[in-house]
Residue, then its C-alpha position, 0 to 999 in steps of 0.5 A: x500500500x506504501x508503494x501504490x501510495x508513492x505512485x500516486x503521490x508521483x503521479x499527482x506531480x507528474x500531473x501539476x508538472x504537465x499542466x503547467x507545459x499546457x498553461x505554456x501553450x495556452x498562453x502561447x494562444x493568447x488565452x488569458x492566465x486567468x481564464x485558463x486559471x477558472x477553468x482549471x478550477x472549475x473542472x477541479x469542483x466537478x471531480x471533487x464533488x463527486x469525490x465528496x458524494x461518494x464518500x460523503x462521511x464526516x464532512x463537517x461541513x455543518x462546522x463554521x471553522x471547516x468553511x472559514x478555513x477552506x475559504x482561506x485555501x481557495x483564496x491560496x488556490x485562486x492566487x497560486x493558479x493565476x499567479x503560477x499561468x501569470x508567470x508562464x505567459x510572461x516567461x517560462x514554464x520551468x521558471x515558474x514551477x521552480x519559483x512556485x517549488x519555493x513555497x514551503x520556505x514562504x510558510x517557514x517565513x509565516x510560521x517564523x512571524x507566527x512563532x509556529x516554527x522556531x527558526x534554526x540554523x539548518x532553517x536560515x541556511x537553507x532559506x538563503x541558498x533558496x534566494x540565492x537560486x532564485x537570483x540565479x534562476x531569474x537573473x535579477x543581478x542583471x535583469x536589463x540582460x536576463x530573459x526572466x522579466x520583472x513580473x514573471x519572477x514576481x508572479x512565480x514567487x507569489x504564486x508559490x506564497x499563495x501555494x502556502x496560503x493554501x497549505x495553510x489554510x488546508x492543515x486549519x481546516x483538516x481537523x473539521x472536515x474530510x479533505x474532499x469537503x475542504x477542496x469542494x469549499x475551496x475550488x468553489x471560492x476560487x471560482x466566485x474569486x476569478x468569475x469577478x475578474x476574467x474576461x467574460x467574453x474571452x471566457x464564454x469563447x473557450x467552449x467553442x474554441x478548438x482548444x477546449x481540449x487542452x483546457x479540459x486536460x488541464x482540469x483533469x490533470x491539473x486539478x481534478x484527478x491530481x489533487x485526489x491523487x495526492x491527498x489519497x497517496x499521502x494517507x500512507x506515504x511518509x512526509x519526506x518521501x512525499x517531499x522528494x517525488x514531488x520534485x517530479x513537478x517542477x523538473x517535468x514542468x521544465x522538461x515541457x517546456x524545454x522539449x515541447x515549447x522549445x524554451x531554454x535556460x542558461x547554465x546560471x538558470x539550470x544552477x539556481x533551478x538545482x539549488x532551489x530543488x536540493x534545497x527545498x526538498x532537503x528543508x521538507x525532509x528535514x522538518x518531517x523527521x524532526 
Protein backbone atom coordinates (compact mmCIF):
# COMPACT_ATOMS: atom_id res chain seq x y z
CA UNK A 1 0.00 0.00 0.00
CA UNK A 2 3.06 2.31 0.89
CA UNK A 3 4.26 1.79 -2.65
CA UNK A 4 0.82 2.50 -4.52
CA UNK A 5 0.71 5.17 -2.25
CA UNK A 6 4.15 6.61 -3.60
CA UNK A 7 2.99 6.05 -7.05
CA UNK A 8 0.23 8.16 -6.50
CA UNK A 9 1.84 10.97 -4.99
CA UNK A 10 4.25 10.77 -8.19
CA UNK A 11 1.79 10.58 -10.10
CA UNK A 12 -0.14 13.84 -8.97
CA UNK A 13 3.29 15.64 -9.52
CA UNK A 14 3.54 14.08 -12.56
CA UNK A 15 0.18 15.67 -13.46
CA UNK A 16 0.80 19.60 -11.82
CA UNK A 17 4.04 19.20 -13.84
CA UNK A 18 2.49 18.75 -17.49
CA UNK A 19 -0.17 21.31 -16.64
CA UNK A 20 1.90 23.96 -16.22
CA UNK A 21 3.70 22.71 -20.08
CA UNK A 22 -0.19 23.06 -21.15
CA UNK A 23 -0.85 26.54 -19.29
CA UNK A 24 2.71 27.20 -21.61
CA UNK A 25 0.75 26.59 -24.64
CA UNK A 26 -2.47 28.23 -23.96
CA UNK A 27 -0.57 31.37 -23.31
CA UNK A 28 1.13 30.71 -26.12
CA UNK A 29 -2.72 31.25 -27.92
CA UNK A 30 -3.03 34.21 -26.32
CA UNK A 31 -5.52 32.99 -23.53
CA UNK A 32 -5.52 34.98 -20.55
CA UNK A 33 -3.83 33.39 -17.50
CA UNK A 34 -6.73 33.98 -15.59
CA UNK A 35 -9.24 32.23 -17.90
CA UNK A 36 -7.18 29.29 -18.04
CA UNK A 37 -6.79 29.69 -14.06
CA UNK A 38 -11.17 29.46 -13.71
CA UNK A 39 -11.50 26.78 -15.92
CA UNK A 40 -8.92 24.93 -14.07
CA UNK A 41 -10.82 25.07 -11.15
CA UNK A 42 -13.98 24.90 -12.37
CA UNK A 43 -13.18 21.39 -13.75
CA UNK A 44 -11.38 20.56 -10.32
CA UNK A 45 -15.27 21.44 -8.46
CA UNK A 46 -16.72 18.78 -10.71
CA UNK A 47 -14.21 15.89 -9.82
CA UNK A 48 -14.06 16.83 -6.09
CA UNK A 49 -17.74 16.85 -5.94
CA UNK A 50 -18.35 13.68 -6.89
CA UNK A 51 -15.33 12.60 -4.51
CA UNK A 52 -17.40 14.22 -1.96
CA UNK A 53 -20.76 12.37 -2.90
CA UNK A 54 -19.39 9.08 -2.77
CA UNK A 55 -17.74 9.27 0.10
CA UNK A 56 -19.64 11.79 1.90
CA UNK A 57 -18.99 10.61 5.58
CA UNK A 58 -17.62 13.15 8.03
CA UNK A 59 -17.57 16.45 6.07
CA UNK A 60 -18.15 18.66 8.55
CA UNK A 61 -19.47 20.69 6.66
CA UNK A 62 -22.14 21.98 9.46
CA UNK A 63 -18.84 23.33 11.05
CA UNK A 64 -18.15 27.36 10.72
CA UNK A 65 -14.28 26.58 11.06
CA UNK A 66 -14.13 23.96 8.30
CA UNK A 67 -15.66 26.80 5.90
CA UNK A 68 -13.54 29.91 7.15
CA UNK A 69 -10.50 27.93 6.75
CA UNK A 70 -11.20 26.06 3.12
CA UNK A 71 -12.29 29.60 2.35
CA UNK A 72 -8.74 30.78 3.20
CA UNK A 73 -7.28 27.71 0.98
CA UNK A 74 -9.50 28.96 -2.14
CA UNK A 75 -8.14 32.12 -1.80
CA UNK A 76 -4.09 30.46 -1.69
CA UNK A 77 -5.64 28.38 -4.93
CA UNK A 78 -7.25 31.10 -6.89
CA UNK A 79 -3.53 33.20 -6.42
CA UNK A 80 -1.45 30.26 -6.99
CA UNK A 81 -3.28 29.18 -10.28
CA UNK A 82 -3.13 32.86 -11.64
CA UNK A 83 -0.39 33.88 -10.31
CA UNK A 84 1.50 30.43 -11.19
CA UNK A 85 -0.20 30.92 -15.64
CA UNK A 86 0.81 34.96 -14.96
CA UNK A 87 4.44 33.89 -14.74
CA UNK A 88 4.23 31.25 -17.86
CA UNK A 89 2.77 33.82 -20.22
CA UNK A 90 5.34 36.07 -19.12
CA UNK A 91 8.46 33.87 -19.28
CA UNK A 92 8.70 30.23 -18.95
CA UNK A 93 7.21 27.14 -17.55
CA UNK A 94 10.46 25.89 -15.92
CA UNK A 95 10.99 29.03 -14.08
CA UNK A 96 7.51 29.49 -12.86
CA UNK A 97 7.07 25.88 -11.49
CA UNK A 98 10.79 26.48 -9.76
CA UNK A 99 9.52 29.57 -8.47
CA UNK A 100 6.25 28.48 -7.08
CA UNK A 101 8.78 24.93 -5.75
CA UNK A 102 9.75 28.00 -3.03
CA UNK A 103 6.55 27.54 -1.04
CA UNK A 104 7.44 25.63 1.80
CA UNK A 105 10.41 28.45 2.53
CA UNK A 106 7.34 31.28 2.40
CA UNK A 107 5.40 29.07 5.00
CA UNK A 108 8.51 28.77 7.33
CA UNK A 109 8.68 32.52 6.84
CA UNK A 110 4.96 32.89 8.11
CA UNK A 111 5.30 30.26 10.74
CA UNK A 112 8.54 32.44 11.75
CA UNK A 113 6.37 35.56 12.36
CA UNK A 114 3.70 33.39 13.96
CA UNK A 115 6.06 31.76 16.36
CA UNK A 116 4.65 28.37 14.83
CA UNK A 117 8.08 27.22 13.96
CA UNK A 118 11.36 28.10 15.88
CA UNK A 119 13.73 29.41 13.46
CA UNK A 120 17.11 27.03 13.44
CA UNK A 121 20.49 27.44 11.83
CA UNK A 122 19.75 24.48 9.46
CA UNK A 123 16.43 26.69 8.54
CA UNK A 124 18.09 30.18 7.58
CA UNK A 125 20.58 28.28 5.78
CA UNK A 126 18.64 26.69 3.60
CA UNK A 127 16.47 29.86 3.39
CA UNK A 128 19.11 31.75 1.77
CA UNK A 129 20.54 29.05 -0.64
CA UNK A 130 16.65 29.09 -1.96
CA UNK A 131 17.07 33.06 -2.53
CA UNK A 132 20.26 32.60 -3.90
CA UNK A 133 18.98 30.20 -6.63
CA UNK A 134 16.31 32.46 -7.25
CA UNK A 135 18.62 35.13 -8.03
CA UNK A 136 20.43 32.74 -10.21
CA UNK A 137 17.40 31.39 -11.99
CA UNK A 138 15.78 34.88 -12.60
CA UNK A 139 18.84 36.82 -13.48
CA UNK A 140 17.78 39.69 -11.13
CA UNK A 141 21.56 40.66 -10.73
CA UNK A 142 21.40 41.60 -14.40
CA UNK A 143 17.92 41.85 -15.08
CA UNK A 144 18.03 44.54 -18.16
CA UNK A 145 20.19 41.30 -19.87
CA UNK A 146 18.02 38.34 -18.46
CA UNK A 147 15.28 36.50 -20.33
CA UNK A 148 13.15 36.38 -17.00
CA UNK A 149 11.10 39.79 -16.99
CA UNK A 150 10.48 41.58 -13.80
CA UNK A 151 6.79 40.37 -13.41
CA UNK A 152 7.35 36.90 -14.48
CA UNK A 153 9.65 36.48 -11.32
CA UNK A 154 7.21 38.31 -9.12
CA UNK A 155 4.19 36.21 -10.23
CA UNK A 156 6.44 32.81 -9.96
CA UNK A 157 7.20 33.78 -6.11
CA UNK A 158 3.78 34.77 -5.40
CA UNK A 159 2.49 32.16 -6.88
CA UNK A 160 4.45 29.88 -4.79
CA UNK A 161 3.14 32.48 -1.46
CA UNK A 162 -0.41 31.90 -2.34
CA UNK A 163 0.71 27.74 -2.76
CA UNK A 164 1.22 28.37 1.28
CA UNK A 165 -1.51 30.02 1.96
CA UNK A 166 -3.02 27.40 0.76
CA UNK A 167 -1.47 24.58 2.55
CA UNK A 168 -2.39 26.80 5.48
CA UNK A 169 -5.41 27.18 5.05
CA UNK A 170 -5.87 23.17 4.12
CA UNK A 171 -3.74 21.99 7.52
CA UNK A 172 -6.68 24.60 9.64
CA UNK A 173 -9.40 23.21 8.19
CA UNK A 174 -8.31 19.33 8.03
CA UNK A 175 -9.31 18.58 11.96
CA UNK A 176 -13.47 19.97 10.91
CA UNK A 177 -13.90 18.06 7.77
CA UNK A 178 -12.77 15.38 5.23
CA UNK A 179 -10.13 16.55 2.54
CA UNK A 180 -12.77 16.48 -0.27
CA UNK A 181 -15.03 18.56 1.69
CA UNK A 182 -12.09 21.22 2.15
CA UNK A 183 -11.28 21.09 -1.61
CA UNK A 184 -15.12 21.17 -2.77
CA UNK A 185 -15.43 24.66 -0.48
CA UNK A 186 -12.09 25.71 -1.74
CA UNK A 187 -12.49 25.25 -5.53
CA UNK A 188 -15.83 26.90 -5.22
CA UNK A 189 -14.20 30.15 -3.52
CA UNK A 190 -11.82 30.17 -6.39
CA UNK A 191 -14.30 30.25 -8.83
CA UNK A 192 -16.51 33.13 -7.38
CA UNK A 193 -12.90 34.83 -6.99
CA UNK A 194 -11.71 34.82 -10.77
CA UNK A 195 -15.72 34.96 -12.44
CA UNK A 196 -15.48 38.64 -10.91
CA UNK A 197 -12.29 39.10 -12.52
CA UNK A 198 -11.91 37.30 -16.20
CA UNK A 199 -13.00 38.29 -19.45
CA UNK A 200 -16.04 37.25 -19.90
CA UNK A 201 -16.02 37.04 -23.43
CA UNK A 202 -12.75 35.73 -23.63
CA UNK A 203 -14.07 33.31 -21.03
CA UNK A 204 -17.61 32.13 -22.98
CA UNK A 205 -15.30 31.70 -26.26
CA UNK A 206 -13.37 28.66 -24.59
CA UNK A 207 -16.24 26.37 -25.20
CA UNK A 208 -16.15 26.71 -28.95
CA UNK A 209 -12.56 27.10 -29.30
CA UNK A 210 -10.68 24.28 -30.99
CA UNK A 211 -8.73 24.41 -27.68
CA UNK A 212 -11.24 23.39 -25.46
CA UNK A 213 -9.50 20.02 -25.21
CA UNK A 214 -6.44 21.40 -23.67
CA UNK A 215 -8.23 23.25 -21.11
CA UNK A 216 -10.10 20.34 -20.38
CA UNK A 217 -6.94 18.37 -19.80
CA UNK A 218 -5.56 20.61 -17.88
CA UNK A 219 -8.55 20.44 -15.24
CA UNK A 220 -8.41 16.75 -15.06
CA UNK A 221 -4.95 16.69 -14.84
CA UNK A 222 -4.30 19.60 -13.20
CA UNK A 223 -6.73 19.90 -10.90
CA UNK A 224 -9.48 17.32 -10.79
CA UNK A 225 -7.55 13.87 -10.53
CA UNK A 226 -4.11 15.49 -9.20
CA UNK A 227 -5.40 16.88 -6.06
CA UNK A 228 -7.40 13.38 -5.21
CA UNK A 229 -4.31 11.53 -6.40
CA UNK A 230 -2.21 13.16 -3.85
CA UNK A 231 -4.14 13.71 -0.87
CA UNK A 232 -5.01 9.80 -1.07
CA UNK A 233 -1.33 8.79 -1.66
CA UNK A 234 -0.15 10.99 1.16
CA UNK A 235 -2.62 8.56 3.65
CA UNK A 236 0.31 6.04 3.53
CA UNK A 237 3.00 7.95 2.41
CA UNK A 238 5.78 9.44 4.72
CA UNK A 239 6.08 13.26 4.63
CA UNK A 240 9.73 13.16 3.43
CA UNK A 241 9.19 10.85 0.74
CA UNK A 242 6.32 12.74 -0.24
CA UNK A 243 8.66 15.97 -0.06
CA UNK A 244 11.35 14.16 -2.53
CA UNK A 245 8.71 12.89 -5.55
CA UNK A 246 7.16 15.68 -5.50
CA UNK A 247 10.42 17.12 -7.30
CA UNK A 248 8.57 15.22 -10.22
CA UNK A 249 6.59 18.56 -10.98
CA UNK A 250 8.89 21.34 -11.43
CA UNK A 251 11.51 19.12 -13.29
CA UNK A 252 8.67 17.64 -15.61
CA UNK A 253 7.40 21.20 -15.97
CA UNK A 254 10.89 22.39 -17.13
CA UNK A 255 11.46 19.49 -19.45
CA UNK A 256 7.90 20.52 -21.16
CA UNK A 257 8.98 23.41 -21.66
CA UNK A 258 12.43 22.80 -22.97
CA UNK A 259 11.27 19.74 -25.39
CA UNK A 260 7.59 20.94 -26.49
CA UNK A 261 7.66 24.67 -26.09
CA UNK A 262 11.41 24.85 -27.24
CA UNK A 263 12.05 27.33 -24.06
CA UNK A 264 15.93 27.27 -22.94
CA UNK A 265 17.96 28.08 -19.64
CA UNK A 266 21.16 29.17 -19.44
CA UNK A 267 23.61 27.50 -17.27
CA UNK A 268 23.43 30.09 -14.07
CA UNK A 269 19.40 29.40 -14.51
CA UNK A 270 19.90 25.27 -14.64
CA UNK A 271 22.42 26.11 -11.15
CA UNK A 272 19.74 28.16 -9.41
CA UNK A 273 16.96 25.86 -10.69
CA UNK A 274 19.25 22.75 -8.71
CA UNK A 275 19.81 24.71 -5.76
CA UNK A 276 16.38 25.62 -5.32
CA UNK A 277 15.15 21.79 -5.84
CA UNK A 278 18.11 20.41 -3.46
CA UNK A 279 17.31 22.96 -1.08
CA UNK A 280 13.50 22.50 -0.77
CA UNK A 281 13.48 19.29 -0.69
CA UNK A 282 16.33 18.75 1.69
CA UNK A 283 14.25 21.57 4.17
CA UNK A 284 10.91 19.47 3.72
CA UNK A 285 12.75 16.21 4.58
CA UNK A 286 14.27 17.78 7.39
CA UNK A 287 11.47 19.40 9.01
CA UNK A 288 9.19 15.90 8.74
CA UNK A 289 11.95 13.81 10.57
CA UNK A 290 12.19 16.30 13.40
Amino acid sequence: MARLSTAFVALAALCWGVSGGIGGILAAQGWDPLVVSLYRGAIGLLFVLVWLGLRPQGSGLASPRLWFWSAIAGVGVAGNFSFYFVSIAEGSVAVAATLMYCAPVFVYLVSFTLKIERPTAPKWAAIVMVMLGVVLLTGIYDIGAGDVTPIAAGAGLLSGLFYAVFIFGFKYAAPHGSPQAILVIAFAALIAILVWLVDADQTLAVLSTPSWPLFAILGVFGAGLSFILYIVGLNHTAPAVASIVAMVEPVTASLFGVVILNQSLVALQILGMGLILVTVTALSVYSSAR
